[in-house]
C-alpha positions in Angstrom: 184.8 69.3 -2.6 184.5 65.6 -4.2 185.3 62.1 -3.7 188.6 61.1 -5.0 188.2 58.7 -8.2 187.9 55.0 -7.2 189.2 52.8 -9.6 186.4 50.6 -10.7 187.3 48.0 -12.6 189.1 47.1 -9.0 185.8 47.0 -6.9 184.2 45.1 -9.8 186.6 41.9 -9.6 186.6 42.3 -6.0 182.5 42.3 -5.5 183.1 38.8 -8.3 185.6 37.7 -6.3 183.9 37.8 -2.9 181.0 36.5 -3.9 183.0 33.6 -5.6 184.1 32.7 -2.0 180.5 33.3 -0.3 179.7 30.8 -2.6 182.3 28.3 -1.6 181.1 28.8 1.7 177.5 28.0 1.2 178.6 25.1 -0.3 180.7 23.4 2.7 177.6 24.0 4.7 175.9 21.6 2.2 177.7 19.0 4.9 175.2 19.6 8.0 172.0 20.0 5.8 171.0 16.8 4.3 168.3 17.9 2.5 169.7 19.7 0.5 166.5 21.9 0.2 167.1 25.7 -1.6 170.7 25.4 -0.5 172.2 23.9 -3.4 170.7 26.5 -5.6 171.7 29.8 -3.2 175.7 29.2 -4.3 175.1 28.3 -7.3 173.9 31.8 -7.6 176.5 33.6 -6.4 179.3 31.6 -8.3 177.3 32.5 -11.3 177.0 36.4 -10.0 180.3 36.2 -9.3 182.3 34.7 -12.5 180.2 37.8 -14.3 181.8 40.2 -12.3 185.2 38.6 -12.7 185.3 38.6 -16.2 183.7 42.2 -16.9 187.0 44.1 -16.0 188.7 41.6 -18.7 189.7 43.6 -21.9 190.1 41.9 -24.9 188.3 43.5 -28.1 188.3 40.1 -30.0 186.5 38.5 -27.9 184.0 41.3 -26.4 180.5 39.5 -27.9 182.3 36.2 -25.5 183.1 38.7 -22.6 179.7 40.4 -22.8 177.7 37.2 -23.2 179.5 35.8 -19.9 178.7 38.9 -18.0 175.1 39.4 -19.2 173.9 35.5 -19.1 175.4 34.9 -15.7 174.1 37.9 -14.3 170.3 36.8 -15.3 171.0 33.5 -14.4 172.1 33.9 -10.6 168.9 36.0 -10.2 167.3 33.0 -11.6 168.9 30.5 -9.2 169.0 32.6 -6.1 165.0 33.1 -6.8 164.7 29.3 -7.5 166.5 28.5 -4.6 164.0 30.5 -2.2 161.1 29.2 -4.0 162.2 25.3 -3.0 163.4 26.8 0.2 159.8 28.1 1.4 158.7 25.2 0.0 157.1 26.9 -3.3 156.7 25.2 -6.7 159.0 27.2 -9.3 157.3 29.4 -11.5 158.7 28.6 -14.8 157.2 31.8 -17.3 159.4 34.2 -14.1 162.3 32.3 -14.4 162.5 32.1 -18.4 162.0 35.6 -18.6 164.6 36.6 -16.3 167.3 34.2 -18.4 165.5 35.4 -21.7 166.0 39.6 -20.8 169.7 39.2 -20.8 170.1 37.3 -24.0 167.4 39.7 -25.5 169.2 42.5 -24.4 172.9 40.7 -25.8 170.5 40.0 -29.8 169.5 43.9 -29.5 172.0 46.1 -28.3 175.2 43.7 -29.0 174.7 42.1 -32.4 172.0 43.9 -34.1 172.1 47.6 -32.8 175.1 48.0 -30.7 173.6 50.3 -27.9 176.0 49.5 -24.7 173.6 51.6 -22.1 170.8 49.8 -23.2 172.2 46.5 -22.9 173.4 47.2 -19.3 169.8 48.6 -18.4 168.3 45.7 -20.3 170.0 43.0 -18.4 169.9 44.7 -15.0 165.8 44.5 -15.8 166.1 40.9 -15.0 167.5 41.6 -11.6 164.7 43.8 -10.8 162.1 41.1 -11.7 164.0 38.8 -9.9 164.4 41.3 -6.7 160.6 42.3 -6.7 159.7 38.1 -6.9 161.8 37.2 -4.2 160.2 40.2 -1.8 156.9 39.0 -2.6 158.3 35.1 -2.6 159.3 36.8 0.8 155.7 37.8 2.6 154.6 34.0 2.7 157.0 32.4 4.8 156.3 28.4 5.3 156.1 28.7 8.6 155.9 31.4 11.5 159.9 30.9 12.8 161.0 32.2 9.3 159.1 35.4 9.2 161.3 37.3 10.8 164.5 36.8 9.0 161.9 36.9 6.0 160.9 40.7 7.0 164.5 41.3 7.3 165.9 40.3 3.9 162.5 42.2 2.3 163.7 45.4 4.5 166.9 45.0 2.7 165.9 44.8 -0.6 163.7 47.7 -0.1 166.8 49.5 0.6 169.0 48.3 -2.4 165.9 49.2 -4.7 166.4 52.7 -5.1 169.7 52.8 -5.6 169.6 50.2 -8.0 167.0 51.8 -9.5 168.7 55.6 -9.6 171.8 53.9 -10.9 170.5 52.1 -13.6 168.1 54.9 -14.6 171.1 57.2 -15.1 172.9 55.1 -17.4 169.2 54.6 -19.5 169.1 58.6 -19.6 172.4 59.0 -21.0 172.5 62.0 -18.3 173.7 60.7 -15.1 173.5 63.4 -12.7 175.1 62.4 -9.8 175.3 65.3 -6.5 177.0 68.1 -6.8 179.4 66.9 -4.0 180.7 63.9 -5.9 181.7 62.9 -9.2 179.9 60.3 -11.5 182.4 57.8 -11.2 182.6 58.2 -7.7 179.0 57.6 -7.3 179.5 54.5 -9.2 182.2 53.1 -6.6 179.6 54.0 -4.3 177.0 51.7 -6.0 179.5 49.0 -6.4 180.3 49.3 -2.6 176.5 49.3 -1.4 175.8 46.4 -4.3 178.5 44.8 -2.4 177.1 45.2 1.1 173.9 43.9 -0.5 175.5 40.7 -1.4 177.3 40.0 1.5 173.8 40.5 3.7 171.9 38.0 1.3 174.6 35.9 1.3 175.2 35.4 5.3 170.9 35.5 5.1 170.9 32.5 2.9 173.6 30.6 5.6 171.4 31.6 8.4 168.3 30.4 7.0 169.9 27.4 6.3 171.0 26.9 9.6 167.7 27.7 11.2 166.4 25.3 9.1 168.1 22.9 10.7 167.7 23.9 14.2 163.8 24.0 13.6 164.0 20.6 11.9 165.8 19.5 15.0 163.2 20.5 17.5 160.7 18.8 15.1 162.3 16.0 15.9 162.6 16.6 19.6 158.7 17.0 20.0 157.6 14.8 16.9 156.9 11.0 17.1 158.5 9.1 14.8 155.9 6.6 13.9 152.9 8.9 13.4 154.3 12.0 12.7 152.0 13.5 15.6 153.4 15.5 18.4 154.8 13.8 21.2 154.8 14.1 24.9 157.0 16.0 25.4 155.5 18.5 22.3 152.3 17.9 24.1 153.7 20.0 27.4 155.0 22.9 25.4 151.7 23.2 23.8 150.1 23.1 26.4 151.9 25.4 28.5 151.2 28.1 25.2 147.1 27.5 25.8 147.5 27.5 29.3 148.9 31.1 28.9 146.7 32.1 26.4 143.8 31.3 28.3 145.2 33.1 31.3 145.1 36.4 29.0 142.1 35.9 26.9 139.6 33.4 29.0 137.6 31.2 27.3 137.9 26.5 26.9 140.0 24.4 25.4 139.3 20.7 25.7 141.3 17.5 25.5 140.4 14.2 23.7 142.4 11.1 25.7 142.1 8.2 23.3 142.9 4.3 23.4 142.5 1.7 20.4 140.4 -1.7 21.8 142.0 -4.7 22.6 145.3 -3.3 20.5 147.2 -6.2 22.4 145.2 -8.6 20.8 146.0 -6.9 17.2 149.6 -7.1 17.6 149.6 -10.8 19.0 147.3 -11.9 15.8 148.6 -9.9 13.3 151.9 -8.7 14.5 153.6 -5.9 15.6 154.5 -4.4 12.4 150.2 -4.8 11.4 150.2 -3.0 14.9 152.8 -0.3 13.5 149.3 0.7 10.4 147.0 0.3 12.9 148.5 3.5 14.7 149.3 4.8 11.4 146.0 4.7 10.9 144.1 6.7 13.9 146.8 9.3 13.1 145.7 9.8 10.1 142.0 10.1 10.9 142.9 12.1 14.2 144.6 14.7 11.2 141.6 14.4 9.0 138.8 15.1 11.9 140.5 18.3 13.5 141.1 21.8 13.0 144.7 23.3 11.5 144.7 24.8 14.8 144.3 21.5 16.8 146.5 19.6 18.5 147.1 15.5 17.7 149.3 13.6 19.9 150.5 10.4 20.5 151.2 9.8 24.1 152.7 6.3 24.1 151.7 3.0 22.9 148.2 3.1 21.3 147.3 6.0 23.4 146.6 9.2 21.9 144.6 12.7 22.4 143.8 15.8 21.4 143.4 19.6 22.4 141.2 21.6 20.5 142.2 25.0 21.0 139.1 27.4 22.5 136.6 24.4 22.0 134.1 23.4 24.8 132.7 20.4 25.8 129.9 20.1 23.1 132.5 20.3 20.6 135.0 18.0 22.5 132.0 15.4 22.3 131.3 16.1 18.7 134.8 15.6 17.5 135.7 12.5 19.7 132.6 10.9 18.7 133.5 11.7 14.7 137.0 10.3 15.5 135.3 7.2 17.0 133.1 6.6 14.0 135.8 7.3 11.0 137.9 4.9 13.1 136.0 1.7 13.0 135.2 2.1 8.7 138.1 1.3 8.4 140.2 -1.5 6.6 143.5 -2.3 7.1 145.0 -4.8 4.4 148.4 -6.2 6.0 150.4 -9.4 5.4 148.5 -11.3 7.8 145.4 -10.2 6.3 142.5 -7.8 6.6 141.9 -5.8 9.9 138.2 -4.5 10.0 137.1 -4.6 13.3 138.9 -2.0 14.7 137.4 0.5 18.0 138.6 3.1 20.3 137.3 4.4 23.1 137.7 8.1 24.3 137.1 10.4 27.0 136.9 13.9 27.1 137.2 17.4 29.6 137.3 21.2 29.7 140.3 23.1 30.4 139.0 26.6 31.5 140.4 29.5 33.3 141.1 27.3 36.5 142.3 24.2 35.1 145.5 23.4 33.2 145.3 21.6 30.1 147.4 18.6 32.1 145.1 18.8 34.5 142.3 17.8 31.9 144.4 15.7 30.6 144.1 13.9 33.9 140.0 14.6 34.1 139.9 13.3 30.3 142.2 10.0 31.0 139.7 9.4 34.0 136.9 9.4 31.5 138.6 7.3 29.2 138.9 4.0 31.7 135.2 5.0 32.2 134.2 4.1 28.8 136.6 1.0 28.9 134.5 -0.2 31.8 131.5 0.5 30.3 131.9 -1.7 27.4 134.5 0.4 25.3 133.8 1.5 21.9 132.3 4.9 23.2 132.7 8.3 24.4 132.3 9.7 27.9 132.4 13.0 29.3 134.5 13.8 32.7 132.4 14.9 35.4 132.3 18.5 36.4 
């Protein structure tokens, strides 16, 4: 028993024609991302993919060098914009040499085996090369997501492309050989639908992958937002209390410290009313961007409100808590702050700091630390004390 024939030269403009209107899709969803980061070049890629398909079940013997040249140029270069696409999207500078060689495989393969030695299975194989360099660099484009809410769909789109691969690979290699065996249970041309129908499958998974990174994106951008002040850049309040809710747990699991850092510029009231608010604005600016300079990756910088700020140093103790507020402290008052106004160079802070261990939520140092803090204000600010035990 075998498969009945499938005509296809059917499936062909239908897999062109499909991914012609995926690519119209992606590009209405252009209207709720306003970055515009990756997605502009995912449908561009798929219009290009799909006008190849389109025009490869056109006959016309006068014009087969145009006809081929279509279908072999576009093919290379969706691979090329779909790659380029993920590359901006993860936030990856393109890599130029991988993208010339997958546009410059196709046209090599249209000078050989088109023009100078006509040799149509080794054209076919030759472009269909540049969609395996461009599969394998997006899987490995793939294992370094930009950030830890992407690696999952990540994983999922490599576990698909490990799928496709070898039945790209068994197709393609048949056509090389000249002696495509397909099993004994179905015809070669029915194997070929077959292809065409999992090619198509393919597609359509990337395709609705590429829309819902896009729109996870977004969402993540959006929580950003939620937990992110505006001003600084540094998490906010409300950021601070999911954070902290995290160590809390961890510590719960694991034991060990984490400490908290509650900061306060000096007389900040007086900045503002002598130099203005917007001087006030850098002046912020500026402990945020020491505060990101003096901590670890894996440390926490927030601005609670006003010219309050504070930390949380994941698993650190009180020695270290001491050591980093005191750093903070003395990067602070270096430095200059040229506004409109003029020059701000006296600038202080004062900080206080406590240990949030097994017993103790990190609000709860928080509330330890901010004691400490009004401690060193009394004390003649422009210091650092410890909370008492």
């Amino acid at each position: 028993m075998t498969l009945a024939p499938l005509d296809l030269t059917t499936l062909a403009f239908t897999r062109g024609l499909v991914q012609i209107i995926l690519a119209a899709l992606m590009f209405a969803t252009l209207r709720v991302d306003q970055s515009f980061r990756g997605s502009t070049w995912w449908p561009v890629g798929f219009l290009a993919s799909g006008i190849a398909l389109v025009s490869l079940p056109i006959s016309s013997p006068e014009h087969e060098l145009a006809l081929n040249a279509v279908n072999h140029l576009l093919s290379g270069f969706a691979w090329a914009a779909l790659l380029l696409g993920f590359w901006r999207f993860n936030q990856q500078g393109p890599r130029l040499p991988l993208l010339a060689l997958i546009c410059i495989l196709p046209a090599t393969s249209l000078a050989l085996w088109q023009i100078v030695t006509p040799n149509p299975p080794l054209r076919i194989v030759t472009t269909a090369l540049a969609q395996l360099v461009g599969m394998l660099a997006l899987f490995a484009t793939l294992s370094k997501p930009y950030r830890d809410e992407m690696r999952l769909p990540f994983r999922g789109i490599q576990l698909l492309i490990l799928a496709y691969l070898p039945v790209f690979v068994f197709q393609y290699a048949g056509i090389a050989e000249r002696t495509f065996a397909a099993p004994a249970w179905m015809g070669a041309s029915s194997y070929s639908a077959v292809f065409s129908l999992v090619t198509l499958l393919f597609t359509l998974s990337l395709a609705v992958s590429c829309i819902g990174l896009q729109f996870l994106r977004i969402s993540v951008e959006h929580a950003d937002r939620a937990t992110t002040d505006w001003l600084t850049g540094l998490i906010n309040r409300r950021g601070l209390n999911l954070f902290a809710a995290q160590d809390d747990a961890r510590r719960r699991r694991d034991g060990g410290t984490s400490a908290v850092i509650c900061l306060d510029i000096d007389h900040f009231k007086a900045v503002n009313d002598r130099y203005g608010h917007a001087s006030g604005d850098l002046v912020l600016q500026c402990l945020a961007e020491v505060l990101r300079n003096d901590i670890r990756k894996r440390d926490i910088a927030i601005r609670q409100g006003g010219e309050e700020f504070a930390v949380l140093l994941v698993g650190s103790g009180e020695v270290d808590a001491m050591d980093v507020a005191e750093r903070i402290r003395r990067d602070f008052s270096t430095q200059r702050i040229d506004t409109a106004s003029g020059t701000i160079a006296e600038l202080s802070l004062s900080a206080g700091v406590a240990v949030a261990a097994a017993n103790r939520t990190i609000l709860q140092a928080m509330d330890l630390a901010d004691t400490a803090l009004y401690e060193a204000k009394r004390s003649g600010r422009n210091r650092v004390c410890a909370a008492a035990v």
